[in-house]
C-alpha atoms as a printed R data frame, in Angstrom:
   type eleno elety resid chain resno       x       y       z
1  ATOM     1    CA   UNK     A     1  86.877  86.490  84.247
2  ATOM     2    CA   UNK     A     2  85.278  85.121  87.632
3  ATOM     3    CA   UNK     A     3  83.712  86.854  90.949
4  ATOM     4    CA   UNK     A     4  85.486  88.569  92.873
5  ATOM     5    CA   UNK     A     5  86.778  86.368  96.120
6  ATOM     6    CA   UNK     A     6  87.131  87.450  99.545
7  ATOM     7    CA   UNK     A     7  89.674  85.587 101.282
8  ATOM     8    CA   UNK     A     8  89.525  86.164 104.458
9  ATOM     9    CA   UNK     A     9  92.267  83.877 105.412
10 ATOM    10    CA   UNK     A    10  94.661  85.520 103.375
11 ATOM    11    CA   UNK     A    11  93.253  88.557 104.268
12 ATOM    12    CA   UNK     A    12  92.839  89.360 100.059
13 ATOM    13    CA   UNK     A    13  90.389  90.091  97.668
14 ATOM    14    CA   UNK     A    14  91.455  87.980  94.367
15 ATOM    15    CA   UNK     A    15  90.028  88.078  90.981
16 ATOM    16    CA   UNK     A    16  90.849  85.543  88.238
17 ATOM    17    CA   UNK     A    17  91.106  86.450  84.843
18 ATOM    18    CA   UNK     A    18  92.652  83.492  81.615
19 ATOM    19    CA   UNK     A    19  93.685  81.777  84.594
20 ATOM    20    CA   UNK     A    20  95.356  83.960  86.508
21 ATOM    21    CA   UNK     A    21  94.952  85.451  89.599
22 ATOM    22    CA   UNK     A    22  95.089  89.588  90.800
23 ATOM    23    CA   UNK     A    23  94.973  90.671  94.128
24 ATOM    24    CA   UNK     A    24  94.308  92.986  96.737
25 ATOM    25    CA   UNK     A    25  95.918  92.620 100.534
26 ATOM    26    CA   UNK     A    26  93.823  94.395 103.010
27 ATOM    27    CA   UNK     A    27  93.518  95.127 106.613
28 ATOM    28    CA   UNK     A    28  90.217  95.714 108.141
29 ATOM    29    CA   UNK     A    29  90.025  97.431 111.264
30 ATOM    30    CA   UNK     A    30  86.839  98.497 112.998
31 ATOM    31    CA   UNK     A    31  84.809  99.680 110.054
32 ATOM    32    CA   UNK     A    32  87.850 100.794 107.957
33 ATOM    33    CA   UNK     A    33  89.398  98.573 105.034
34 ATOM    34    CA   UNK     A    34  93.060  99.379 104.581
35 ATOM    35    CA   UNK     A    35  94.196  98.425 101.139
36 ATOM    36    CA   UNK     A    36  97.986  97.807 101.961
37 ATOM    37    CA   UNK     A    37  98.717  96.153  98.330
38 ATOM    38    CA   UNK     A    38  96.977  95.684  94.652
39 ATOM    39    CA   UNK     A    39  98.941  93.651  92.213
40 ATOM    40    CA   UNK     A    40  98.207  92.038  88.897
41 ATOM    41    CA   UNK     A    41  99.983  89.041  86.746
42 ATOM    42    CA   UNK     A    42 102.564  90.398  84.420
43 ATOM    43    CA   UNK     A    43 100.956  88.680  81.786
44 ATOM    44    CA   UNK     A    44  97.464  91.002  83.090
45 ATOM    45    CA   UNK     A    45  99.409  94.290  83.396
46 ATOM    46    CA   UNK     A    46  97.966  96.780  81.108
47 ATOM    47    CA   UNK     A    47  94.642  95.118  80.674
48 ATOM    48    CA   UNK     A    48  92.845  97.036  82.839
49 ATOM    49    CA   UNK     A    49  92.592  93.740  85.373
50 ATOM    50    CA   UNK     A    50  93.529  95.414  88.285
51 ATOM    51    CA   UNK     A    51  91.190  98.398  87.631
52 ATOM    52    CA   UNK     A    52  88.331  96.017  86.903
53 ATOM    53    CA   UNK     A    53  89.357  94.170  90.569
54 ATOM    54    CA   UNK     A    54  89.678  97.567  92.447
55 ATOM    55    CA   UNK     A    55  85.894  98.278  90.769
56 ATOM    56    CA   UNK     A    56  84.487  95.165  92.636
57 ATOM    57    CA   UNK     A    57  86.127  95.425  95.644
58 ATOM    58    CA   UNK     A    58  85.026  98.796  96.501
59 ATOM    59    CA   UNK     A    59  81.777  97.781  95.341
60 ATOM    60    CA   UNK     A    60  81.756  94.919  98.020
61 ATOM    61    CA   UNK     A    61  83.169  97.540 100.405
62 ATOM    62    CA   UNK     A    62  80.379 100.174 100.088
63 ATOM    63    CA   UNK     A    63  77.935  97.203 100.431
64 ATOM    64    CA   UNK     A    64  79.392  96.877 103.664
65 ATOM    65    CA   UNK     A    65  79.150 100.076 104.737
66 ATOM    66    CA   UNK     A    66  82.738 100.282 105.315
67 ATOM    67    CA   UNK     A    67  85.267 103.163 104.123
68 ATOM    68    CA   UNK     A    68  88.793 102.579 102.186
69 ATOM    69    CA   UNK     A    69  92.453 103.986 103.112
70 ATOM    70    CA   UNK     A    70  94.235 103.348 100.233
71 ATOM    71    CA   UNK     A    71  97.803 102.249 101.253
72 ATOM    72    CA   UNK     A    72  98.830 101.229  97.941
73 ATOM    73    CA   UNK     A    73  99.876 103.916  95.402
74 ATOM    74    CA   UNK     A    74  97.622 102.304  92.350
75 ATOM    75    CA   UNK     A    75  94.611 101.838  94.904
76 ATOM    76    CA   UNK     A    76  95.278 105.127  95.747
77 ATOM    77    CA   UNK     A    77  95.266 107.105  92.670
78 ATOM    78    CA   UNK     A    78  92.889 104.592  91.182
79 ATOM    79    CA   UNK     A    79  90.227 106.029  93.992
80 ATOM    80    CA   UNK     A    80  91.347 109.355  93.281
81 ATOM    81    CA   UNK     A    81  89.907 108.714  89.611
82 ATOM    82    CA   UNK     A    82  86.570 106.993  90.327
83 ATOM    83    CA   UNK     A    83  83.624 109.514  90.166
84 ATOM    84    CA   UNK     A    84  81.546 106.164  91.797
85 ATOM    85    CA   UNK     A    85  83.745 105.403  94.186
86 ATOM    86    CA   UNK     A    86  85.637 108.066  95.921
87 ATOM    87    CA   UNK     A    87  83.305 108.917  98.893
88 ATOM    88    CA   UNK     A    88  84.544 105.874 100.379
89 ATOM    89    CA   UNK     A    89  87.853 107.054 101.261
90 ATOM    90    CA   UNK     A    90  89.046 108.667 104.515
């Protein structure tokens, strides 16, 4: 498993994990990260891969000192879940 990734050009936070890649498409307006997308290999699907991405991006999101509107049903219910990691939606 590697570091999470920004990419700003793609607008996407990306994790890779035995060589694949999981995502996150996002939207950042003023000091608001909208999470429009979260998607994981098939072959990473029920590995908890894109749990363990949404962990680190809202992790880098709180450093930030930004808050999270989950577009995305998984990001969505994923927040809904996290005792840590909650407060940062709006």
């Amino acid at each position: 498993m590697s570091e999470l990734r920004n990419n700003t050009d793609e607008q996407r936070y990306e994790m890779d994990e035995n060589g694949m890649t999981s995502w996150a498409n996002y939207r950042l307006v003023d000091d608001r990260i909208y999470i429009d997308h979260v998607e994981a290999p098939i072959p990473l699907r029920g590995t908890g891969a894109a749990g363990r991405l949404m962990a680190a991006l809202a992790a880098d999101i709180r450093a930030q000192g930004l808050k999270i509107t989950p577009i995305c049903g998984y990001a969505a219910a994923w927040l809904r879940r996290s005792h840590e990691f909650r407060d940062l939606v709006s």
